[in-house]
C-alpha positions as CSV (number, residue, x, y, z in Angstrom):
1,X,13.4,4.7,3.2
2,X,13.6,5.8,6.9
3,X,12.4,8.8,6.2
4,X,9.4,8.2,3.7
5,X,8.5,5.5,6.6
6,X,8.1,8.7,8.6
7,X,6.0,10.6,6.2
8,X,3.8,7.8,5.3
9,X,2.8,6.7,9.1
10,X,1.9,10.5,10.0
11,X,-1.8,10.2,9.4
12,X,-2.5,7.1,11.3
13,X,-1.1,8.8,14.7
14,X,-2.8,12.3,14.4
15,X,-6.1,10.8,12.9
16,X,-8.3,11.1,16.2
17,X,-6.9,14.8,16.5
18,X,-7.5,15.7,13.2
19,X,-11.1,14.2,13.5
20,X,-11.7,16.1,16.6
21,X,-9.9,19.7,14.9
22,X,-12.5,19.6,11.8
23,X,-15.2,17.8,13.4
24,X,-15.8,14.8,11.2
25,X,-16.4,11.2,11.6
26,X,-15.1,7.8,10.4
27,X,-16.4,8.2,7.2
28,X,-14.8,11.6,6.1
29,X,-11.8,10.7,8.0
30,X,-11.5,7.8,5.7
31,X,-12.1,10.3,2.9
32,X,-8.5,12.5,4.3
33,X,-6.9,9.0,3.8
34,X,-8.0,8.1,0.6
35,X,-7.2,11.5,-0.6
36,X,-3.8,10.8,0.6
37,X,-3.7,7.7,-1.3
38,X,-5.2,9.1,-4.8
39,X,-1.9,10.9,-4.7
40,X,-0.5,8.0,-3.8
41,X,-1.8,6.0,-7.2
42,X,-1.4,9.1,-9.1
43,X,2.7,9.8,-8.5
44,X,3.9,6.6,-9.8
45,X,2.5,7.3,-13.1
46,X,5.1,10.3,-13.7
47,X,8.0,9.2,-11.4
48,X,8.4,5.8,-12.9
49,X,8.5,6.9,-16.7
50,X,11.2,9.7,-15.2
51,X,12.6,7.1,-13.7
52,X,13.6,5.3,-16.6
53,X,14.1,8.7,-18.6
54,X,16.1,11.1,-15.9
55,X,17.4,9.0,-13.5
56,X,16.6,8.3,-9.6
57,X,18.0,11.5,-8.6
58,X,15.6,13.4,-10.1
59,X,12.3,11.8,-8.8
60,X,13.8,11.7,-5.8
61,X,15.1,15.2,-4.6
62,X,12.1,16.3,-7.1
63,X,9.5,14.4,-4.1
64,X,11.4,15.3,-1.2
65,X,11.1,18.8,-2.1
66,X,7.7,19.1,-3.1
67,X,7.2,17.1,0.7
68,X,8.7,19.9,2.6
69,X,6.2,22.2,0.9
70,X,3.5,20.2,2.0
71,X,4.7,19.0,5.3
72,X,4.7,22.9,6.3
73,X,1.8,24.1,4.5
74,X,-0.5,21.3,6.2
75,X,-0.1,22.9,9.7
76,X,-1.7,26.3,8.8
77,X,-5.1,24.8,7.8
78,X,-7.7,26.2,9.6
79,X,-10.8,24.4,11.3
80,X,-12.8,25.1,8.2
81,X,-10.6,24.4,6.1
82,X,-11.4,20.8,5.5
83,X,-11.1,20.6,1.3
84,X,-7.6,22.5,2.2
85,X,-6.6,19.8,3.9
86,X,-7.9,17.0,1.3
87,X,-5.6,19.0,-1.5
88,X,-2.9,18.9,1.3
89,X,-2.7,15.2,1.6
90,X,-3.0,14.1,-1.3
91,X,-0.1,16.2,-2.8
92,X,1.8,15.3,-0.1
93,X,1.2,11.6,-0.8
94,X,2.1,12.2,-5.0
95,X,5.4,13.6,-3.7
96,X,5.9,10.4,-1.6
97,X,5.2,8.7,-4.5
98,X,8.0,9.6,-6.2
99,X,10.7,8.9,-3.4
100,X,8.6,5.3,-3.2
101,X,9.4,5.1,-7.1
102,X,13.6,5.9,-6.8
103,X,14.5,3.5,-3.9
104,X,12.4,0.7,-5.4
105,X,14.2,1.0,-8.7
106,X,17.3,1.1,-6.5
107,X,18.1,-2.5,-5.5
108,X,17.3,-3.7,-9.1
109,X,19.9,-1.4,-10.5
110,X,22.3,-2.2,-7.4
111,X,21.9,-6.0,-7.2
112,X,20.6,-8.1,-10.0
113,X,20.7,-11.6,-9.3
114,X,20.0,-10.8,-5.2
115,X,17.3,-8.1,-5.7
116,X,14.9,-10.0,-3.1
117,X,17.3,-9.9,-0.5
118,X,18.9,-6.3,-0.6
119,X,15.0,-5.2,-1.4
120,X,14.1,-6.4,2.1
121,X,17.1,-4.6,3.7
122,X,16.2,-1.3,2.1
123,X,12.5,-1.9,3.3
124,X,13.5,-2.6,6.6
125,X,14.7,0.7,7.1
126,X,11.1,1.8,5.7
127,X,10.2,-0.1,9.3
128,X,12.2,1.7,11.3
129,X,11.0,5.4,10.2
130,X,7.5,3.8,10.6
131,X,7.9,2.2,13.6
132,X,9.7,5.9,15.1
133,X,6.9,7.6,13.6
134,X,3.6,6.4,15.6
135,X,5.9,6.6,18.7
136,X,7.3,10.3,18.1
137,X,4.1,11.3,17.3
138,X,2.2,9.4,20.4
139,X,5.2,11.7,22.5
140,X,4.6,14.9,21.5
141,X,0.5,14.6,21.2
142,X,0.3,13.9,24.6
143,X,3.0,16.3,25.9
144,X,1.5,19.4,23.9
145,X,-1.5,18.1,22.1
146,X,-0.7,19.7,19.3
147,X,-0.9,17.9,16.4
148,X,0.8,20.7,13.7
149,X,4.1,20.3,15.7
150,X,4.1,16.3,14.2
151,X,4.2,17.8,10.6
152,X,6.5,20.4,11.2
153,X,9.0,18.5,12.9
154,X,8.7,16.1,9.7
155,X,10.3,18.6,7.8
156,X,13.7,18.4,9.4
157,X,14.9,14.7,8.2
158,X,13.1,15.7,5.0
159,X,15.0,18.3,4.0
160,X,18.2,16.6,5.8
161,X,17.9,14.0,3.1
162,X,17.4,16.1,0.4
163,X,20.7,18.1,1.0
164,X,22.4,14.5,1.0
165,X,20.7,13.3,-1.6
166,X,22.2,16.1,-3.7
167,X,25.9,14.6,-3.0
168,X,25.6,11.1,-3.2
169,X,26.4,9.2,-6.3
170,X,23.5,7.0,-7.5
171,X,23.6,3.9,-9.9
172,X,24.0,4.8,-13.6
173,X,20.8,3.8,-15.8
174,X,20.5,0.9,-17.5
175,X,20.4,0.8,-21.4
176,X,19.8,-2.1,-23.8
177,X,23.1,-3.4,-25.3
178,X,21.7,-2.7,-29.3
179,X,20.3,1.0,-28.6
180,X,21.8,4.3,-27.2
181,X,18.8,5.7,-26.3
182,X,16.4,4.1,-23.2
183,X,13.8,1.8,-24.6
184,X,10.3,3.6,-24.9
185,X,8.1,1.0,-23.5
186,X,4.6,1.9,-23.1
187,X,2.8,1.3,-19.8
188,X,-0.3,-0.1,-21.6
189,X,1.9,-2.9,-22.8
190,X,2.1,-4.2,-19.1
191,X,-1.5,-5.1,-19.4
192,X,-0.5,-7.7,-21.6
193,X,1.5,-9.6,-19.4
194,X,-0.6,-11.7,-16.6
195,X,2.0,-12.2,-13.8
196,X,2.5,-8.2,-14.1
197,X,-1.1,-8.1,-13.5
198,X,-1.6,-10.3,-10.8
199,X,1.1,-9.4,-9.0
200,X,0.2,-5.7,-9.6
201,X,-3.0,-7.7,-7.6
202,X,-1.3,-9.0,-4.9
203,X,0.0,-5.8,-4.0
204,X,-3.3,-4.0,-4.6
205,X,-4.2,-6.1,-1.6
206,X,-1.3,-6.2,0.4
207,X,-1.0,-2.0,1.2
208,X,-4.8,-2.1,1.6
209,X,-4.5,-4.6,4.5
210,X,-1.2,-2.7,5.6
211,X,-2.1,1.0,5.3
212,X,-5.7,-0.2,6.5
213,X,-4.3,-1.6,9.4
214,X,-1.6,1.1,10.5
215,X,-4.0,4.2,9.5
216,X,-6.7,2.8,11.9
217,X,-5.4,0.3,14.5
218,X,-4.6,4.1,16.7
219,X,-8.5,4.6,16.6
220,X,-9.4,1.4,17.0
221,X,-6.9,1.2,20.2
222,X,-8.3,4.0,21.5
223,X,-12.1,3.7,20.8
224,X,-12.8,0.3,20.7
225,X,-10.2,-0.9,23.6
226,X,-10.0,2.2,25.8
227,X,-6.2,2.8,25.8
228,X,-4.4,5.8,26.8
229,X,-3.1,7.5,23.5
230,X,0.5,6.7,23.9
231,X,-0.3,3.2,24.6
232,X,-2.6,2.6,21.4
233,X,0.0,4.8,19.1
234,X,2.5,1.9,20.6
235,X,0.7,0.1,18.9
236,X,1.2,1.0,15.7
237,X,4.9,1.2,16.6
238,X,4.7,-2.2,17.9
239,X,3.1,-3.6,14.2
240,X,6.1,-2.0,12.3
241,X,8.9,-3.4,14.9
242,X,7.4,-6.8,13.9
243,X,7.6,-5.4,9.9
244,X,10.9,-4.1,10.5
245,X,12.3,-7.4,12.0
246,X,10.6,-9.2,9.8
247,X,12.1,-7.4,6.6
248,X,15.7,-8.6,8.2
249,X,14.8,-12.0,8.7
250,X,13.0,-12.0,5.0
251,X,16.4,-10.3,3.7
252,X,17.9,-13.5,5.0
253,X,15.4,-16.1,3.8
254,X,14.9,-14.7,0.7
255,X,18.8,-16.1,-0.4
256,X,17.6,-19.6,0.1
257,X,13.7,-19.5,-0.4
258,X,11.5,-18.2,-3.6
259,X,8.9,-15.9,-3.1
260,X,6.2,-17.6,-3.7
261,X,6.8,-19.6,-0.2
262,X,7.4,-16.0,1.7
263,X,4.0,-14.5,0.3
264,X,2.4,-18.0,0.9
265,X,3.0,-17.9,4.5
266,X,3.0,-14.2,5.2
267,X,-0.3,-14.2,3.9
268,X,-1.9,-16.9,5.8
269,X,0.5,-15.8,9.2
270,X,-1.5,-12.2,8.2
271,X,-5.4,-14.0,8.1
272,X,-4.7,-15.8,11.5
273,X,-2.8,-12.7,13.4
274,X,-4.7,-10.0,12.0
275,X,-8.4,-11.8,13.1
276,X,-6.9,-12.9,16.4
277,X,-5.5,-9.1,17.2
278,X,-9.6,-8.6,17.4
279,X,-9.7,-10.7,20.3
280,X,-7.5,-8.8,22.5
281,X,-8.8,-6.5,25.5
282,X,-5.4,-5.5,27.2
283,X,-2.4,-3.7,25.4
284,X,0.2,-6.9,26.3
285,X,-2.1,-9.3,24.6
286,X,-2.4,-6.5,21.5
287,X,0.9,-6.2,21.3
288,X,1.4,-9.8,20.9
289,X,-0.7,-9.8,17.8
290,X,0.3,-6.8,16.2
291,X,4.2,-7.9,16.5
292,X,3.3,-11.2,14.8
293,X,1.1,-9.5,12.1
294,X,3.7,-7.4,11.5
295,X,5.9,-10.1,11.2
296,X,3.5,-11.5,8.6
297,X,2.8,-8.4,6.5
298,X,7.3,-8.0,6.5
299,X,8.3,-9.3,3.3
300,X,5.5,-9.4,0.6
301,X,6.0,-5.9,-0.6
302,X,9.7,-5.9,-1.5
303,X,9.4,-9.6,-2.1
304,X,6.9,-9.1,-4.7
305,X,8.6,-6.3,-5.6
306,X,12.2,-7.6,-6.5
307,X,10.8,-10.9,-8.2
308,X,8.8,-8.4,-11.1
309,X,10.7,-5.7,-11.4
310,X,13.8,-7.3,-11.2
311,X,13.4,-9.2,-14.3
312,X,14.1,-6.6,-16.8
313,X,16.4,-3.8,-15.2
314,X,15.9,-1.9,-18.6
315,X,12.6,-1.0,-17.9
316,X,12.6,-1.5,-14.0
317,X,11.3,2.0,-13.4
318,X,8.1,1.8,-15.4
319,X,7.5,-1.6,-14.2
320,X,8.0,-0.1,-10.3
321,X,6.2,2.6,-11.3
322,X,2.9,0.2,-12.5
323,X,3.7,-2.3,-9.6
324,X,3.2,1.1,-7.1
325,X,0.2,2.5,-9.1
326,X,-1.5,-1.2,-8.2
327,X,-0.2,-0.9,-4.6
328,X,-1.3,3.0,-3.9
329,X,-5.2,2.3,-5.3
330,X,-5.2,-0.5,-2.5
331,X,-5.0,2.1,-0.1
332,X,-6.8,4.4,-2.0
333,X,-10.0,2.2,-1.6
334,X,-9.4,0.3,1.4
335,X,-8.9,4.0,3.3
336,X,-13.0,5.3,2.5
337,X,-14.2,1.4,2.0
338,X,-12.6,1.2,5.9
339,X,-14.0,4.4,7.0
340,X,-17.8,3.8,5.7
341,X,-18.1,-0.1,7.0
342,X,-16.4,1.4,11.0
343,X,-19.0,4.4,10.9
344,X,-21.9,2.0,9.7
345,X,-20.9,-1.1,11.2
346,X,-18.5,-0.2,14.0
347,X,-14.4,0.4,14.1
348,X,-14.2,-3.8,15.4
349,X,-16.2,-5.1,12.7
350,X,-14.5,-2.6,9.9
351,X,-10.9,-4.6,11.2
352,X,-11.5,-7.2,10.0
353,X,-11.0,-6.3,6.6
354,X,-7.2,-6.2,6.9
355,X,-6.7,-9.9,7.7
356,X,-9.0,-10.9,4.7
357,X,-7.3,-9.0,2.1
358,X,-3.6,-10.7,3.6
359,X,-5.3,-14.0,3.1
360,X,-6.4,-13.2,-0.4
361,X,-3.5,-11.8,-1.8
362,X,-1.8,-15.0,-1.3
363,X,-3.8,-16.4,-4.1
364,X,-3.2,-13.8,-6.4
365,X,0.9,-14.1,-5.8
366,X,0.8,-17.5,-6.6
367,X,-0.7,-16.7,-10.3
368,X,2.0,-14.3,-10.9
369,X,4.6,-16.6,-10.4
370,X,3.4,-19.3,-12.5
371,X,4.3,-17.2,-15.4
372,X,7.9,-17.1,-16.7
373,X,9.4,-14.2,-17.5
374,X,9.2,-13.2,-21.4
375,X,12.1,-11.3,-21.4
376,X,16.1,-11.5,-20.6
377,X,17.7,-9.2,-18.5
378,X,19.5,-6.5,-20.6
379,X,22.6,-6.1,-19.9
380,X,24.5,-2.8,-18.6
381,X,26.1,-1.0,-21.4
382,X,29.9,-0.5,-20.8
């Protein structure tokens, strides 16, 4: 999770260089992201029926390899090569989307009855990778300027993973206690099933208010508020220390509270933070705002997360796997819908989509938890 925190925060940091290196504005930059984020939706389709079929380890070394690939090849794209880089991203994204898949099925297979709780440790160390991320990145753009040497360096905990990856013993699969083969469920059959759906809602939202926020709060820092680059790629970093804390404390709180009360007041927390961050004209006063939306935005993903797909650990990989679909066409639309409104309407106004969609996902959750599950937990097979 460290490492995919890494890979997914890369764009947000380089995003004014890269729009300066092909010479494009808000609009197409927003097309790179969404790009990114079509891969994004795509992965999850694959990796979560492998998943269930070939086990973790396979969707995971299988991503991280096809990132290292990508991670080097994006640095040799030349100024006209623009389209290059949209095939770039949003391959690099698919791959991502298949180490997303494996660490979310993870902590269902790990910990049944606590899934909320060890969830929000595992995503906590998706916080730290993102929070080291925009800061690394901030470093080495304003020592050398050169934004290739970002993606490049990404390659070394990449493929430092992937060589441990190989070793390390992962949970066995889970099989239904009457059957000897892995249940065959199709994904359309998810669409029957409301909380599925309105979860799969909530998250829609949630990454569009989190990627929205992290991809463009750099630009925004910069353009809008006049800070130096490493002070507005703090930024970001600041946001995801206030995730990352946040995932601890929710890893915490989730033992003794449901999730419905965490997304309740992480989305509202989210709606006030993320309008009052608009307000702020000095980087202290930022900082303040981003730490608390960050706090805000913490535990809905792996909280939302761990209640769904932890209710049937037979099919918890094509349940992640729909759950992460839901979650990467957030981004996927929020990234251009972003992009168009800051070029038409300006980068302040365009901000304040983030704190909406936190507010509104909070109204979808609660759906989603009304509804019981239909199904027992199947046991492991001895």
């Amino acid at each position: 999770m460290t490492q995919h925190g890494v890979v997914l925060l890369l764009m947000g940091p380089v995003l004014p260089a890269l729009m300066q290196y092909f010479h494009i504005q808000e609009s197409a930059a927003g097309l790179l992201l969404g790009m990114g984020s079509l891969g994004f939706t795509l992965g999850p389709i694959v990796a979560g029926a492998l998943a269930d079929r070939r086990g973790v380890r396979a969707i995971l070394l299988l991503g991280l390899g096809i990132e290292i690939i990508m991670l080097a090849l994006f640095g040799f794209v030349p100024p006209s090569g623009f389209v290059l880089a949209l095939l770039l991203a949003l391959l690099l994204q698919f791959a991502a989307a298949f180490v997303e898949t494996a660490v979310n099925v993870i902590p269902a297979l790990i910990e049944r009855h606590q899934a909320g709780s060890l969830m929000n440790l595992v995503h906590m160390f998706f916080s730290i990778g993102a929070f080291l991320s925009p800061f690394l990145a901030g470093m080495i753009l304003q020592a050398t300027g050169n934004w290739r040497l970002v993606f490049w360096l990404t390659i070394v905990p990449t493929v430092l993973l992937l060589a441990i990856g190989w070793k390390v013993p992962f949970p066995p699969r889970v099989q239904k206690a009457s059957d000897d083969h892995r249940p065959r469920i199709p994904l359309v059959a998810l669409l029957r099933e409301r909380s599925i759906l309105l979860g799969a809602l909530a998250l829609f939202l949630y990454v569009g208010a989190e990627i929205g926020a992290s991809n463009w709060i750099v630009l925004f820092l910069q353009r809008e508020r006049s800070f130096s680059t490493l002070a507005a790629t703090s930024g970001l970093s600041i946001l995801w220390i206030g995730i990352m804390i946040g995932r601890y404390l929710n890893s915490v709180l989730a033992k003794y509270r449901s999730s419905r009360e965490l997304v309740l007041w992480a989305g509202v927390g989210g709606l006030i933070t993320g309008l009052g961050l608009l307000t702020a004209s000095v980087p202290a006063i930022a900082y303040l705002w981003l730490g608390g939306l960050g706090l805000s935005m913490s535990g809905v993903y792996p909280n939302i997360m761990a209640e769904l797909n932890g209710r049937d650990p037979a099919r918890a990989g094509v349940v992640t796997g729909f759950l992460t679909v839901a979650a990467a066409a957030g981004s996927m639309i929020s990234q251009p819908t972003l992009g168009v409104l800051a070029e038409r309407f300006g980068l302040a106004t365009a901000m304040i989509m983030p704190a909406i969609l936190m507010g509104l996902l909070t109204v979808s959750y609660l759906g989603a938890v009304e509804v019981k599950p239909t199904r027992a937990p199947a046991p492991a097979k001895e």
